[in-house]
C-alpha positions, 0 to 999 in steps of 0.5 A: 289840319283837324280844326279851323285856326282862329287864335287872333294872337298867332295871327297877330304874331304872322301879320308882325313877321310878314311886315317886318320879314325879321323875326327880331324886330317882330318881335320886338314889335309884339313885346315878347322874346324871339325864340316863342315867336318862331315856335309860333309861327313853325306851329302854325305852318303845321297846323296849316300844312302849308310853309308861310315864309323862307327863311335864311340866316340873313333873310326871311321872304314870304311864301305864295301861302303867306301873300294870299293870307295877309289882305285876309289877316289884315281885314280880320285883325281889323274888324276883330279890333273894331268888334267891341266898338260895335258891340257898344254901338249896338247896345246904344241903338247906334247899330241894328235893324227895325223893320218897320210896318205902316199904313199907306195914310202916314206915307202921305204924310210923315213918314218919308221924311221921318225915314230920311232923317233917321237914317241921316242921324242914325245910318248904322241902324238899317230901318226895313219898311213894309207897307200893312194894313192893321189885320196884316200888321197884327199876323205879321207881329204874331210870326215875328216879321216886324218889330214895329207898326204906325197903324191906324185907328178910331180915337182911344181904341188903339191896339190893347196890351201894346206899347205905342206912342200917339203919333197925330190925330186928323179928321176924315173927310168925304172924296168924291168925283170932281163932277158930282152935284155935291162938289161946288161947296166947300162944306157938304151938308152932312144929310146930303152927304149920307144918302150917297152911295158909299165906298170904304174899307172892310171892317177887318182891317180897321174895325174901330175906324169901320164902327166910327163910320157906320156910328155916323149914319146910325145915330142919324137913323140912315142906313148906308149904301155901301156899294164896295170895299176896297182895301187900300186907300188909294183904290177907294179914291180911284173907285171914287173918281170911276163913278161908284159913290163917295169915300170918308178917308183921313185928311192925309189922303187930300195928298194923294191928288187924284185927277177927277177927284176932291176933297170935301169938309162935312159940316156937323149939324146939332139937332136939338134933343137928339145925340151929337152926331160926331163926324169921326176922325182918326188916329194913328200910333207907333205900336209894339209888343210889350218888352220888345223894344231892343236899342235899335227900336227904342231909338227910333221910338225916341226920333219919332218922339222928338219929331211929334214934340217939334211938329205939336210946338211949331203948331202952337207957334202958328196958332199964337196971335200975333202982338 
């Protein structure tokens, strides 16, 4: 044999003889004449080099070859049948794979039930999550390892020349040590809060979110402290309960419940004739290359969409007041 077989009809034609084990009726079955389908079947024995049935004038049986071949023959006429299906599938987003990219914040949050409910609505759709910080994210899009990421990022200074879809805003407040001076009220005066020693975040990771930070403290002519960088916000809440100083970390962060550790609101004085200081808060987005979005994404893009209208609906629900 010089060349591998892959001619569905003469399979077919084999699958109807060793059903049937009657080249008549096979054929019938196949709604052709007897005389074409024997000769198929002897040029498929040739080409195989094998004999696929005995035959006899009143009796054909298969061969060891042909019931070997038939669990095979039947599964490939099978999925054979079921291609255009998926090829429709595929092009609809039904079928397909988004690897997924995301910071730890929206792992707090969101995310986990996004994921089971996608899958739930979507199961041919195979979603293959990493967690990356923004710099990660952005090597990781140049090499084409991921199709999407949920980064994090100070309000209107997300990713320029990508799509995205805005997924939440929150508010940063201040972590620190269950034990500290600071830790009996449930509003932190904003000066107290500045002349802590501070831990947070690189400024490659997040730079806008960095530069909103470090704004806090210069527009309120203060120089931080930092006294460590970490990069996860878990090890900067566990740094906070060793001991080293105070975090500014995004609201969703309050769920990562560590022992020895709290969560405190930072009130925002208003000086007369000076600047605002604002107290920075964040955002996270959906982001991908422009003119990448394939079926699989685009409906995954959708989902989360729907998810965010629903959760920004049922908001407004429990701020109306009641008659």
């Amino acid at each position: 044999m010089n060349d591998p077989i892959i001619d569905l009809r003469v399979w077919r034609q084999f699958l109807a003889v060793a059903e049937e084990l009657h080249f008549g009726r096979a054929a019938r079955r196949l709604h052709m004449t007897q005389p074409p389908l024997t000769q198929a079947i002897a040029q498929l024995e040739r080409s195989l080099g094998v004999v696929l049935f005995q035959r006899s004038s009143r009796h054909v049986a298969l061969t060891a070859a042909s019931e070997a071949l038939l669990p095979e023959v039947r599964e490939l006429l099978a999925r054979s049948a079921a291609l255009p299906a998926r090829a429709r599938a595929a092009a609809s987003g039904e079928l397909g794979r988004v690897r997924l990219a995301f910071v730890s914040t929206i792992g707090f949050t969101q995310l986990p039930l996004w994921v089971r409910d996608f899958l739930a609505q979507t199961p041919g759709v195979s979603l293959e999550l990493v967690e990356a910080t923004g710099d990660v994210q952005m090597e990781a899009f140049a090499r084409g390892q991921i199709d999407a990421g949920l980064m994090l990022h100070a309000p209107e200074h997300a990713p320029v020349g990508w799509e995205r879809l805005p997924v939440g805003r929150e508010s940063m407040v201040l972590a620190m040590p269950e034990q500290h001076a600071l830790a009996q009220a449930e509003t932190l005066e904003l000066k107290a809060v500045l002349a802590q020693p501070l831990v947070i975040f690189p400024r490659r990771i997040m730079p806008s979110l960095h530069d909103a930070v470090m704004d806090l403290y210069r527009l309120n002519r203060v120089t931080p402290r930092v006294v460590q960088e970490a990069i996860q916000m878990q090890t900067i809440v566990n740094l906070v309960w060793g001991g080293m100083g105070v975090a500014w970390v995004p609201a969703s962060v309050m769920q990562f419940r560590r022992p020895g550790v709290v969560y405190r609101e930072v009130a925002s004085p208003q000086k007369p004739g000076r600047k605002a200081a604002l107290l920075p808060t964040c955002e996270t987005s959906l982001v991908w290359p422009v003119g990448s979005l394939s079926p699989a994404l685009a409906r995954f893009v959708e989902f989360v969409r729907t998810q965010i209208e629903v959760l920004q609906m049922e908001a407004v629900t429990h701020r109306r007041p009641r008659s």
